[in-house]
PAZA-990484 format. One record per residue: residue number from 0; chain; x, y, z negated of N, C-alpha, C, CB in turn; residue in three letters. Coordinates in nm, 2 decimals. Each point is the difference from the previous one (the first is absolute). Glycine has a CB too. Layout:
N
ATOM  resi  chain     n_u     n_v     n_w    ca_u    ca_v    ca_w     c_u     c_v     c_w    cb_u    cb_v    cb_w  resn
ATOM   NUM      A       X       Y       Z       X       Y       Z       X       Y       Z       X       Y       Z   ALA
...
# end
This chain:
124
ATOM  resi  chain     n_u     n_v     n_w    ca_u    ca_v    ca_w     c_u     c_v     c_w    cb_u    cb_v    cb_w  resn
ATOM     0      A    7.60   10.62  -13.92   -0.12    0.07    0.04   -0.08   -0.10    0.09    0.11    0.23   -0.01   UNK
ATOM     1      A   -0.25   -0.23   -0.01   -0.05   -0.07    0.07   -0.13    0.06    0.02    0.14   -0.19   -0.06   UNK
ATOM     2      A   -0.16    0.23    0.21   -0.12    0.13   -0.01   -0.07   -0.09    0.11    0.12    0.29   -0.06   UNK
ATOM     3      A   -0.26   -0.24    0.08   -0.09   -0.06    0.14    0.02    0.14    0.07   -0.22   -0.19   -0.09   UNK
ATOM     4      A    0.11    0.17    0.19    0.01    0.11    0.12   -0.09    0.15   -0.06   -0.01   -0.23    0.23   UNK
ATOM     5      A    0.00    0.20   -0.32   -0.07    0.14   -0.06    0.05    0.09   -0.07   -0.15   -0.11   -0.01   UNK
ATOM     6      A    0.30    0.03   -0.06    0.10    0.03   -0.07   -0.06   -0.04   -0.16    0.11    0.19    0.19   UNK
ATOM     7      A   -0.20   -0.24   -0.20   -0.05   -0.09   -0.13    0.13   -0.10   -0.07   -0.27   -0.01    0.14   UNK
ATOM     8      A    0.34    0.06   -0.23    0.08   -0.06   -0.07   -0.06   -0.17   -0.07    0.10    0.27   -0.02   UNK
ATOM     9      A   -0.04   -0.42    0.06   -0.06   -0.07   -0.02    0.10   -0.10   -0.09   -0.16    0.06    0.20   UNK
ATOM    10      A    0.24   -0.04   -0.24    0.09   -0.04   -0.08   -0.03   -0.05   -0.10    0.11    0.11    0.09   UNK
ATOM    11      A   -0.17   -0.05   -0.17   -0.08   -0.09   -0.10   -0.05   -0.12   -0.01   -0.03    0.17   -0.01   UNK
ATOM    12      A   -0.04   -0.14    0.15   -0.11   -0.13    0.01    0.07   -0.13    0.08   -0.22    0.18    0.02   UNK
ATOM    13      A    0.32   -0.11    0.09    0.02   -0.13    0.05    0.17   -0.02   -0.02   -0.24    0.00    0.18   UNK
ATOM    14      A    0.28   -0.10   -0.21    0.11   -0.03   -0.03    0.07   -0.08    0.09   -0.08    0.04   -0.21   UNK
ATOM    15      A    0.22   -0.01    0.22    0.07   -0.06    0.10   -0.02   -0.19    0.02    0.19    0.23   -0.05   UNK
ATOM    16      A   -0.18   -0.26   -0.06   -0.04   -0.13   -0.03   -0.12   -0.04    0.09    0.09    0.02   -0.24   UNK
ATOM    17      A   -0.21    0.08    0.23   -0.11   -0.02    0.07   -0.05    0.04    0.14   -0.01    0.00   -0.21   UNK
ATOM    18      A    0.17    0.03    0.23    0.01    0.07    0.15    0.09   -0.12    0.06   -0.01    0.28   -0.05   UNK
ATOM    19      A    0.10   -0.38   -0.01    0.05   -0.08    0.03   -0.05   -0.13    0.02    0.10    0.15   -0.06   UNK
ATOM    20      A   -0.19   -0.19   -0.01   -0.05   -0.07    0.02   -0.11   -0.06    0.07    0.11    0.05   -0.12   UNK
ATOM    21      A   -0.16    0.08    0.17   -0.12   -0.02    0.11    0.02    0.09    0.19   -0.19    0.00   -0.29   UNK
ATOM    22      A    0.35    0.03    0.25    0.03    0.06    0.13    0.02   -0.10    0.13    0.11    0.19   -0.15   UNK
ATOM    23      A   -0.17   -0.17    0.24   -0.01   -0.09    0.12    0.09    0.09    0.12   -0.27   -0.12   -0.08   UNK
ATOM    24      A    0.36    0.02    0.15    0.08    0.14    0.15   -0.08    0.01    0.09    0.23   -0.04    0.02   UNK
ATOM    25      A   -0.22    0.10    0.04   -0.07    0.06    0.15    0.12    0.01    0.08   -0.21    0.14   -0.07   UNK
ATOM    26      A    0.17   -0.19    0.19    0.08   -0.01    0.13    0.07    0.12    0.01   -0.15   -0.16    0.13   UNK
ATOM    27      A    0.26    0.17   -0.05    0.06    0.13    0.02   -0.08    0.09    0.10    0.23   -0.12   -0.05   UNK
ATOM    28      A   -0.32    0.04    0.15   -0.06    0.09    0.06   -0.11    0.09   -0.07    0.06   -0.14    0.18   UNK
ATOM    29      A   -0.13    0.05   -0.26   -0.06    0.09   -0.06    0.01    0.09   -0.11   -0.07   -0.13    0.11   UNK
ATOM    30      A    0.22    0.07   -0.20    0.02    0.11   -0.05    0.06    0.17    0.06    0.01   -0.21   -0.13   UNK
ATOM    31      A    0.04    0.17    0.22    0.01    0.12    0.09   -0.07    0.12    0.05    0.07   -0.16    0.03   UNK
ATOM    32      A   -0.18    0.07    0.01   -0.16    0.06    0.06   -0.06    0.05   -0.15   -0.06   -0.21    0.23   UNK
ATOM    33      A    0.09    0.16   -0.38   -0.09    0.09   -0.08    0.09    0.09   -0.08   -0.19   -0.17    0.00   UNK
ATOM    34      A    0.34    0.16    0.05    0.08    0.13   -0.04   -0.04    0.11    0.11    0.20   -0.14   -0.12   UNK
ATOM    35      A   -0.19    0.09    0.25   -0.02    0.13    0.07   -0.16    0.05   -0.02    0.19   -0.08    0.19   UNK
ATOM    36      A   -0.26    0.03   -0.22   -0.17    0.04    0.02    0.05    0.09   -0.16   -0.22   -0.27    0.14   UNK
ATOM    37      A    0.25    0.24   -0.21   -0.02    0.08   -0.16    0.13    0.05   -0.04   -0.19   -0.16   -0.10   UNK
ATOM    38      A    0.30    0.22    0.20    0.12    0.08   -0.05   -0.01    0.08   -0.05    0.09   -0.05    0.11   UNK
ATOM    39      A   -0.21    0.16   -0.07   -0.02    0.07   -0.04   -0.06    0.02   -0.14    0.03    0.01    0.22   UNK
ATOM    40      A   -0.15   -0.12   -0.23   -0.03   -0.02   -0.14    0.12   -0.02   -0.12   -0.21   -0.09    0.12   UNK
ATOM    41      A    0.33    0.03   -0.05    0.10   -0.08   -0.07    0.10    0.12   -0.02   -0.04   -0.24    0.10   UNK
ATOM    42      A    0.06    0.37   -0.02    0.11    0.06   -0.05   -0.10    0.08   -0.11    0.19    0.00    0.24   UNK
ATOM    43      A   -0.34    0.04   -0.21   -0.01    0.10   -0.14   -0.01   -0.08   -0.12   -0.14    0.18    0.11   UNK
ATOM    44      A    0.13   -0.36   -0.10    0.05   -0.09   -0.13    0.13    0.05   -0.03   -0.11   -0.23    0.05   UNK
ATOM    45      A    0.21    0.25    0.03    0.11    0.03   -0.03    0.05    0.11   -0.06    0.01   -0.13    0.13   UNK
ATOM    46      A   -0.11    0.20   -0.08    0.08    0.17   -0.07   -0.12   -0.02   -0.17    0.05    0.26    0.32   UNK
ATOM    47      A   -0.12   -0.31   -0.28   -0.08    0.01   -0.17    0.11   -0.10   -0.09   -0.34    0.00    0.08   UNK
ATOM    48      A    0.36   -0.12   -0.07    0.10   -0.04   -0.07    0.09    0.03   -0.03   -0.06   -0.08    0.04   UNK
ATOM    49      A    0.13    0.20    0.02    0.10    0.07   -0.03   -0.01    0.10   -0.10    0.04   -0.04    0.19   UNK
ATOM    50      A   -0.15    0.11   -0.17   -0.08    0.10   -0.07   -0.02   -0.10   -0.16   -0.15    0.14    0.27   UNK
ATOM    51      A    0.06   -0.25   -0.30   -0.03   -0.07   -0.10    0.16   -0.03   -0.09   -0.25   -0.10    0.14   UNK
ATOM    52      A    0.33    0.06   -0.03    0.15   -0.05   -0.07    0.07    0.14   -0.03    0.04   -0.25    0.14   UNK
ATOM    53      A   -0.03    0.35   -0.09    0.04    0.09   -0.09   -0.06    0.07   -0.08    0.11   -0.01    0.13   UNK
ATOM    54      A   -0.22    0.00   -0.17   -0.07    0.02   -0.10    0.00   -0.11   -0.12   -0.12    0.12    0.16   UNK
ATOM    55      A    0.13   -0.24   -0.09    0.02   -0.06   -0.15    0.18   -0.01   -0.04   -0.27   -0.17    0.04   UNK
ATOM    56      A    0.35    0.18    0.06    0.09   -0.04   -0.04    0.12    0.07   -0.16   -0.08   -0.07    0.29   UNK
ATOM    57      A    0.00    0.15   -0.31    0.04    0.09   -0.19   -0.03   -0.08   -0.05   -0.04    0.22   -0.03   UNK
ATOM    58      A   -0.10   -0.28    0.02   -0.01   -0.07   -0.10    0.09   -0.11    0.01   -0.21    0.07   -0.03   UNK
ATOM    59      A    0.19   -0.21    0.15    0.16   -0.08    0.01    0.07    0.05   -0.06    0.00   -0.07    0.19   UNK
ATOM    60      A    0.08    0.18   -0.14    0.14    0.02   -0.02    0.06   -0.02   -0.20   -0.03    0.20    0.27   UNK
ATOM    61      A   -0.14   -0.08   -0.33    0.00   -0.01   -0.13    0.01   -0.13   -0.08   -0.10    0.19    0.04   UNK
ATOM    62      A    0.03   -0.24    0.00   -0.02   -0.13   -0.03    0.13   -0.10   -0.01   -0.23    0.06    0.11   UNK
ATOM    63      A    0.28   -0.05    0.02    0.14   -0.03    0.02    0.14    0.03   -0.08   -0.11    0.02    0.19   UNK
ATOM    64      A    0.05    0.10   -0.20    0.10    0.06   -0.12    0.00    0.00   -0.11    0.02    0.09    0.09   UNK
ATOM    65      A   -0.15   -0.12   -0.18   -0.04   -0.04   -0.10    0.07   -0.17   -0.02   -0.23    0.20    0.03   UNK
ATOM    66      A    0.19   -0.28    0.08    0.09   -0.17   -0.06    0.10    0.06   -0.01   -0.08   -0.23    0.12   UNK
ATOM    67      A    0.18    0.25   -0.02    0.16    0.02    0.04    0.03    0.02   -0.18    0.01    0.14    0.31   UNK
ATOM    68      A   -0.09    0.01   -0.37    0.02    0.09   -0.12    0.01   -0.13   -0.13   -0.17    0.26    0.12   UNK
ATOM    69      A    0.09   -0.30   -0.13   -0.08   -0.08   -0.05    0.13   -0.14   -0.03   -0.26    0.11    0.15   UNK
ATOM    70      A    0.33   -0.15   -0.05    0.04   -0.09    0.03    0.16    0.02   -0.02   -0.21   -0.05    0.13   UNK
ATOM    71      A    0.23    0.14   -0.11    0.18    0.02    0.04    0.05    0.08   -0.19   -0.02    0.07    0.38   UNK
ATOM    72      A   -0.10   -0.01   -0.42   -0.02    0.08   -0.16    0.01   -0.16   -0.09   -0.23    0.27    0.07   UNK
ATOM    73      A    0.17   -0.39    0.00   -0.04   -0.07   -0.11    0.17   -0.07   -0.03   -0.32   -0.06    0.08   UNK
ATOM    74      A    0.36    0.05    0.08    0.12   -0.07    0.00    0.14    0.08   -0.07   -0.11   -0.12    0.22   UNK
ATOM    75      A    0.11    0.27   -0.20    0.11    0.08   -0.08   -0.07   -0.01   -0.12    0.10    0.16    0.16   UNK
ATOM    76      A   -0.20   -0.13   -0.25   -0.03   -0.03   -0.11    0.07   -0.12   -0.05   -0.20    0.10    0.06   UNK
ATOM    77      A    0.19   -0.24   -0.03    0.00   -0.14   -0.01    0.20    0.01    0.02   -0.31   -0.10    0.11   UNK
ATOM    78      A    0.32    0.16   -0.06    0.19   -0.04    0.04    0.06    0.13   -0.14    0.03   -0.05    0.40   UNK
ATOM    79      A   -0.12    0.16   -0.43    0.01    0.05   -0.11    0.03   -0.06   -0.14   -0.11    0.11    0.14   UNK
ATOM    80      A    0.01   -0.18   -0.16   -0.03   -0.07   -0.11    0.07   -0.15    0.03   -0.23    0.15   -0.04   UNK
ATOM    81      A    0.27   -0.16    0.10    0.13   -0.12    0.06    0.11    0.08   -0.08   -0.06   -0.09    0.29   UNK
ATOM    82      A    0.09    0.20   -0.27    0.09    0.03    0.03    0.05    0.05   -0.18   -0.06    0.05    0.32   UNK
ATOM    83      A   -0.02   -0.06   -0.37    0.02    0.07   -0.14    0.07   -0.14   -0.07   -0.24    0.20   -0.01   UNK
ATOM    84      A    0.17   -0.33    0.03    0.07   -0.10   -0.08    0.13   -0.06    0.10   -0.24   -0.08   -0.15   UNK
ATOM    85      A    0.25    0.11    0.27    0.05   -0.08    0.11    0.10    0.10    0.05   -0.22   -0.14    0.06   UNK
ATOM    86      A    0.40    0.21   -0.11    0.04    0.12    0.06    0.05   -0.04    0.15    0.05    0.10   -0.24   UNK
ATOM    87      A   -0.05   -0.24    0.30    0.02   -0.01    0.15   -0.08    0.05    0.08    0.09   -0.15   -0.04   UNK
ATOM    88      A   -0.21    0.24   -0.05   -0.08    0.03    0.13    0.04    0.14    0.04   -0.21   -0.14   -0.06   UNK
ATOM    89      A    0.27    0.22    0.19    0.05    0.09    0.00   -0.14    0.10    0.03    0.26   -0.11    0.06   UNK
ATOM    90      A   -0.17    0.27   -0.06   -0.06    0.07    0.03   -0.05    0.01    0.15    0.10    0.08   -0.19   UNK
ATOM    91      A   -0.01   -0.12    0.26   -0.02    0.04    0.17   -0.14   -0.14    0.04    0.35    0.12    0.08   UNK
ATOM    92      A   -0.37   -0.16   -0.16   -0.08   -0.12    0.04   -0.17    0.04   -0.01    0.22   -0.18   -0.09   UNK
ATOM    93      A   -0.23    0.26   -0.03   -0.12    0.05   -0.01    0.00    0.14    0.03   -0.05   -0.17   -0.15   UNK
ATOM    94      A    0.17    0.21    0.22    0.06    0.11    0.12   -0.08   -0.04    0.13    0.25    0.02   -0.10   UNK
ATOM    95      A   -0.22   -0.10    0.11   -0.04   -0.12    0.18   -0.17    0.05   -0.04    0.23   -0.33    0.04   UNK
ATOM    96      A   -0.29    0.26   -0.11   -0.18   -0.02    0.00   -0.05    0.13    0.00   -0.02   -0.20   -0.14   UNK
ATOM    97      A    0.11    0.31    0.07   -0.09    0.13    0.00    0.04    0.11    0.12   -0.02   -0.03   -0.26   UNK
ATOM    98      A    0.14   -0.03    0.32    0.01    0.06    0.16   -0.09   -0.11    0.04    0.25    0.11    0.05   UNK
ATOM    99      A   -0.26   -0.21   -0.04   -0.13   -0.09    0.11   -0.13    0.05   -0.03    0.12   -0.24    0.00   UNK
ATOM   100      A   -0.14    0.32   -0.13   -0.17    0.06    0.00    0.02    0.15    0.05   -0.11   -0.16   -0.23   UNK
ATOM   101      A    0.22    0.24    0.24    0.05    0.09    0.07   -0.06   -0.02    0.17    0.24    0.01   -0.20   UNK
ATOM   102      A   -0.18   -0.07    0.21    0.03   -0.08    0.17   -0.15   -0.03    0.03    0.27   -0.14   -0.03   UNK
ATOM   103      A   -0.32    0.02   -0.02   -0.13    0.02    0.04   -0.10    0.09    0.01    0.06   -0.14   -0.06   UNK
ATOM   104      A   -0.10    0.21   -0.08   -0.10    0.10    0.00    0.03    0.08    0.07   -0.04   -0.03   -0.18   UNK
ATOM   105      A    0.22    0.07    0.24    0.03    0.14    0.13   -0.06   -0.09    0.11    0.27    0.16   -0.07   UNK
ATOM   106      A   -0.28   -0.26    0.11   -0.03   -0.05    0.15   -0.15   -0.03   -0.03    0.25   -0.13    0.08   UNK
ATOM   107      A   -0.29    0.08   -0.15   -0.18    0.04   -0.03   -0.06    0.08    0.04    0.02   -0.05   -0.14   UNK
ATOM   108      A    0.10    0.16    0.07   -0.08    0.18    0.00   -0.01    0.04    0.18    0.15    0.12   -0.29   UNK
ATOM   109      A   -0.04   -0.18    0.39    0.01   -0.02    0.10   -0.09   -0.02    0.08    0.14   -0.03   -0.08   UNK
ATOM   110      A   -0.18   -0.10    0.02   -0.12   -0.08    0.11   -0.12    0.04    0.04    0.08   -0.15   -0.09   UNK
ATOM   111      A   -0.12    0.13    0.24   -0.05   -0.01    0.09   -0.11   -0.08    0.01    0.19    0.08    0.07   UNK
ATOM   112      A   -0.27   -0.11   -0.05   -0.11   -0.11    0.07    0.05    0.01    0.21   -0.28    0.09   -0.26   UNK
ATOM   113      A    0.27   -0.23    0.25    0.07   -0.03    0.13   -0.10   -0.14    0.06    0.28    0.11   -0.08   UNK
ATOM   114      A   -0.33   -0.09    0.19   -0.08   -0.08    0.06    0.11   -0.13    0.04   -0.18    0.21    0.08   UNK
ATOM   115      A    0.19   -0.32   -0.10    0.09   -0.11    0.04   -0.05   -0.09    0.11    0.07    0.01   -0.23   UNK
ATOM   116      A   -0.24   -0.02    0.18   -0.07   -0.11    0.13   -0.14    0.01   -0.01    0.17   -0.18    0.00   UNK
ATOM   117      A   -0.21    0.10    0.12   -0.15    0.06    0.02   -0.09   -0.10    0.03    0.07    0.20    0.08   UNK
ATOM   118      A   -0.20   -0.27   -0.14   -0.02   -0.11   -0.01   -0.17    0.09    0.09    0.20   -0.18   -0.26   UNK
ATOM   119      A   -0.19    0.12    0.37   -0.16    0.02    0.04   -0.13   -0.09   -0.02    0.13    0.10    0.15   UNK
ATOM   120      A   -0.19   -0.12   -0.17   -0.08   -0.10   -0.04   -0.12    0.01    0.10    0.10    0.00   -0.25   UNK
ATOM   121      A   -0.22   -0.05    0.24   -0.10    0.03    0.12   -0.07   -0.14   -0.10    0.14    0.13    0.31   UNK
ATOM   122      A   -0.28   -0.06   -0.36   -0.09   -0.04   -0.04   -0.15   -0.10    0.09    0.12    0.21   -0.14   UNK
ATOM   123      A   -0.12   -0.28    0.13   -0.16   -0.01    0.05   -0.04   -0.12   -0.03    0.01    0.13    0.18   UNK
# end
């Protein structure tokens, strides 16, 4: 997520790459001085990002579950068709891939949006 003080979603436009490359530090005193002047601006950033990430986070998750689907289908497919000319391929093996798309998609269906870190930035 990457919002300004209006809660204007800007992600599109500016990209970490382009946040990295032109980010300059500020002393600790003054980063201090412009967390305390705008905490307050900074915690309703925080509850709107919360708000935006659990709203978008269905789609992620789908999406997520769609590769996993996608991916672990292609590989029991593939150890199938192994397995027709090939009889060392056992059953419990393309047993293993369809409990691992089991396993995933249940801990997907799980998931949460979870704030990890918080990057302040200060424009001018």
């Amino acid at each position: 997520m990457l919002i300004d003080h209006t809660g204007k979603q800007l992600a599109d436009s500016i990209t970490e790459d382009t946040i990295t490359r032109t980010q300059a530090r500020i002393n600790a005193a003054i980063r201090s001085k412009v967390l305390q002047m705008h905490s307050g601006t900074l915690r309703k950033m925080l509850k709107n990002c919360d708000s935006l990430a659990n709203k978008a986070a269905p789609a992620i998750v789908e999406k997520a579950k769609q590769a996993a689907t996608l991916d672990l289908n292609r590989e029991i497919d593939r150890l199938q068709a192994l397995r027709t000319i090939n009889p060392n391929i056992r059953e419990d093996e393309v047993d293993y891939f369809r409990n691992e798309l089991d396993n995933i998609v249940g801990r997907l269906d799980e998931t949460l949006p979870q704030l990890d870190a918080v990057r302040v930035m200060v424009v001018v």
